[in-house]
N, C-alpha and C positions, 0 to 999 in steps of 0.2 A: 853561342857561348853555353855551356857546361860548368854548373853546380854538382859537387860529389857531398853526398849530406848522411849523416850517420843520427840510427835510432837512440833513444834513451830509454826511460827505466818502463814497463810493463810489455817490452821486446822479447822478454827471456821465455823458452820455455824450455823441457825439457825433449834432450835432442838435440838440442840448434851445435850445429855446427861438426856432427857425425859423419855427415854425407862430406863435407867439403875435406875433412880429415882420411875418410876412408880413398879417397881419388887422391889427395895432394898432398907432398912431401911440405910443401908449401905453407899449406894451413896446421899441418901437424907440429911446425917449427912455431909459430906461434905461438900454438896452447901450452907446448912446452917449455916456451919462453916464457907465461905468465903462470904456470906452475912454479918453475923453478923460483923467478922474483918472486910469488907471494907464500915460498911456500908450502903449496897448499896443492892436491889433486883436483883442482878447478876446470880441468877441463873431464875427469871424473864425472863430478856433478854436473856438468852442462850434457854430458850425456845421456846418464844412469837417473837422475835424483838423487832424491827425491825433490817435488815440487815446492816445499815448504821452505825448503833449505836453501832451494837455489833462487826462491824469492826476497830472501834475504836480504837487505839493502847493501850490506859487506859483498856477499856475494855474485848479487847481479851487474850490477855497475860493474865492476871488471868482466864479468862473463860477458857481456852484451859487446862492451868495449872488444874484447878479445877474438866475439864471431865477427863483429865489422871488421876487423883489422885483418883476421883471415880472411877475408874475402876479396880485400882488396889485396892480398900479398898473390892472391889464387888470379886474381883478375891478371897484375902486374908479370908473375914469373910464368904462368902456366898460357895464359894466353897474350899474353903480348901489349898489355893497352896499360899504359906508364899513367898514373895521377897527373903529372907534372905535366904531359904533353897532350894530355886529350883533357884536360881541366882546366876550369880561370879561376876558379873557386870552390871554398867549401863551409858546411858548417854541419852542426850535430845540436839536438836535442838535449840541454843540463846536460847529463853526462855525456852526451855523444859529442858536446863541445871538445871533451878530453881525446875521443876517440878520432875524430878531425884534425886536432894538433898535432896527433902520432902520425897522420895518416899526412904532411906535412913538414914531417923534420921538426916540430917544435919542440916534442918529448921523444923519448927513444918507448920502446915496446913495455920494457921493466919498468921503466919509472911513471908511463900512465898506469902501470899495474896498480903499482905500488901506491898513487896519486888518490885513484879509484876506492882502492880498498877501506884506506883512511879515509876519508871522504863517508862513505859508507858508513862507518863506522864512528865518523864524528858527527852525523847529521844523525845515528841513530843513538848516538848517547845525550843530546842536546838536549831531548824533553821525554820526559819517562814515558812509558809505554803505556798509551791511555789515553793522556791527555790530548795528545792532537792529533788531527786528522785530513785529509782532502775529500774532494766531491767533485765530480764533473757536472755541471752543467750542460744540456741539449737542447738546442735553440735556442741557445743564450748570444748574444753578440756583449763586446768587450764594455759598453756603458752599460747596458743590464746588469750585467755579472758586478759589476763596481758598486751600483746603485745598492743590488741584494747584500752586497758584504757588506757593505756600510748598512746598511739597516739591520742586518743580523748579527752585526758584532756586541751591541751592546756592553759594552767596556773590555769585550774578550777580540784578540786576536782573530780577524776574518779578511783574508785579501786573496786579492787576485795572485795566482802560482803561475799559471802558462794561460798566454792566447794562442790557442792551439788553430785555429781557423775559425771562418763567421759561425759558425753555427756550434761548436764546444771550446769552453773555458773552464778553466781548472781552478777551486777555489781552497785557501788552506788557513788552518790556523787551530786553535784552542775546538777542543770534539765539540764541548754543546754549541758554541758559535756556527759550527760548519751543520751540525745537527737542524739549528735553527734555520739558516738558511735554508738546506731542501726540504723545509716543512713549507719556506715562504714563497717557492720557485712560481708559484703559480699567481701570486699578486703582482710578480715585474713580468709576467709574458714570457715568463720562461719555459718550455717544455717539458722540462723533467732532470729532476737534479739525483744524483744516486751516489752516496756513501763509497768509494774505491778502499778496494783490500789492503792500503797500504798501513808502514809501520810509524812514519814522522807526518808532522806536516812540513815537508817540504815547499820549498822557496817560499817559505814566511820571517816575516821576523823572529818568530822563535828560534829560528835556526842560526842567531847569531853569534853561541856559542860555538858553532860547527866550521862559520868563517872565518871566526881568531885563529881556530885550530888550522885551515888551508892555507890561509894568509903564512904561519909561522913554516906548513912545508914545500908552500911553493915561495917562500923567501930561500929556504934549500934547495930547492929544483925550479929553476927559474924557466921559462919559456925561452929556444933557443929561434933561431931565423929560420922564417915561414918560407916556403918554396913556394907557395901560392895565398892568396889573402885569405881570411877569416871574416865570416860574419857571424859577432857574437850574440849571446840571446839576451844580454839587456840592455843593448843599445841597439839592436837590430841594422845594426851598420858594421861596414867594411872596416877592420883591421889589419892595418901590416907591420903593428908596432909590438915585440914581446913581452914589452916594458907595460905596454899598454894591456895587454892580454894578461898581464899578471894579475894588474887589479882588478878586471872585469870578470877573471875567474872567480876570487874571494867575492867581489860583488854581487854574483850567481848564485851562491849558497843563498841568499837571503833575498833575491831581486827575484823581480818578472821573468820569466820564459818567455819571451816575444817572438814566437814562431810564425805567425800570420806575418806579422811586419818584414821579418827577419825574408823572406819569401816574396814581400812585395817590393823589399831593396833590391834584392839579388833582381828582379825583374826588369825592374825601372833601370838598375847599372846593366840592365842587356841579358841577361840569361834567361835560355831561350828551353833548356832540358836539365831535369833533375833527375839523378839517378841515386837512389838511395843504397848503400852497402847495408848485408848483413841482416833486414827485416822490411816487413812490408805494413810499416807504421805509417811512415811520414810521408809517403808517395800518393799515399791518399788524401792527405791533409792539404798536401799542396794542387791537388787537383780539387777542393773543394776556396783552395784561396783563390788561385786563377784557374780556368779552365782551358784557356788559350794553352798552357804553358804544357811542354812534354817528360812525362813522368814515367821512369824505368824502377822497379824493385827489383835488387838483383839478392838470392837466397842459395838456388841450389848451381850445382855446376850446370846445367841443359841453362838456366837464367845468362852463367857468365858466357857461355860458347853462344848462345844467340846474341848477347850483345857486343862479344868481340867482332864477330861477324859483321852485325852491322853497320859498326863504326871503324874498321878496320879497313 
């Protein structure tokens, strides 16, 4: 069994998605489909820059979304290997959850554009620019990391954002809280906690101004029927209901990222190879959850023809 698993937000860089555009008519239709819906010369910036711009939370979240999506159109038209028929499943990273749903019939190309963008833009209007923050923890396991937020929140927002695998977890919430924590990494056995360049604290309670906001557009753009299940990131379980997928989206903005978990579901239901579109994020993560388990990142075209090959 076969897991198809898409990255989320510090995937972007600049470049990504040049090469698959320059070879395929394929990936070019694409970016020009999520220019047109947003727009905006988005696929411009994924090429050109600048770095600051396309780190943007409006920005990235669709550009990430948009190189997954080409790569699996590029996998699909260019070499022959259909999602639907060489797949049992999928799931994606917070945003790559959106970019998993396209890549399934749930959303069409524009309207995760368009999903994305807002989204972006609501979690970055949610808490002024300042106040909050994340930090990764290394060598943290998921009770450590819980143990430290709770002892570093001190009446400020500090929780767990993503279990990313045993060894890093992501922690978010109000700056000095998250400040205080990787002052304290070294009293829970932690290894070393470090400040991330981001703009929100993402998936904290703070952000639950940002999930009023998705709840009201994806009551407009509802999740339509999946072609293959979903495993979402905060219940780390198998979904086949859209209905269901509706709420666990809005839930997202402000819940855990359960990507360890998410990875030890997919195992335990039989998946046996993960093949990440689009970046070479989560391929590693999933080889530090199981090691047993077979892991493909697919980026440039020579990635997609080696692994048509393969499994063709």
């Amino acid at each position: 069994m076969r897991a198809f698993i898409f990255p989320g937000q510090g995937s972007q860089k600049v470049g990504m998605g040049t090469e698959l555009a320059e070879a395929s008519a394929a990936a070019r239709d694409v970016f020009g489909e999520v220019d047109e819906a947003l727009k905006q010369k988005l696929s411009t910036l994924m090429r050109e820059g600048p770095d600051d711009t396309l780190t943007l939370t409006e920005n990235a979240q669709p550009a990430i979304m948009a190189n997954a999506i080409a790569t699996l159109r590029v996998l699909e038209q260019d070499f022959g290997v259909k999602l639907a028929e060489k797949g049992h499943c999928v799931a994606g990273h917070s945003l790559g959850e959106y970019a998993a749903l396209c890549a399934i019939g749930a959303f069409g190309l524009a309207d995760t554009a368009r999903l994305l963008k807002l989204r972006g833009q609501a979690m970055q209007a949610a808490v002024p620019l300042g106040e909050g923050t994340m930090a990764v923890l290394l060598g943290a396991d998921i009770d450590q990391a819980k143990a430290l937020a709770e002892a570093a929140a001190q009446g400020e927002v500090c929780e767990v954002a993503n279990d990313n695998d045993p060894s890093q977890v992501v922690i978010s919430g109000h700056t000095a809280a998250i400040q205080r924590a990787v002052e304290m990494v070294k009293d829970f056995g932690i290894k070393r906690g470090m400040i991330l360049n981001v703009s929100a604290p993402f998936h904290s309670s703070l952000m639950a101004p940002a999930a009023a906001r998705m709840a009201e557009a994806l009551g407009e753009t509802p999740p339509a029927a999946f072609t293959l299940p979903l495993y979402a990131n905060v219940t780390a379980a198998r979904v086949d209901d859209p209905e269901e997928e509706r709420a666990l989206l809005v839930e997202q903005v402000t819940g855990r990222v359960r990507w360890r978990e998410s990875v030890l579901a997919m195992r335990a239901d039989g998946v046996e190879s993960f093949v990440e579109l689009g970046g070479k994020v989560l391929g590693p993560m999933v080889g530090r959850i199981d090691k047993e388990a077979a892991v493909t990142s697919l980026v440039t075209m020579a990635d997609l023809e080696a692994f048509a090959k393969e499994i063709l």
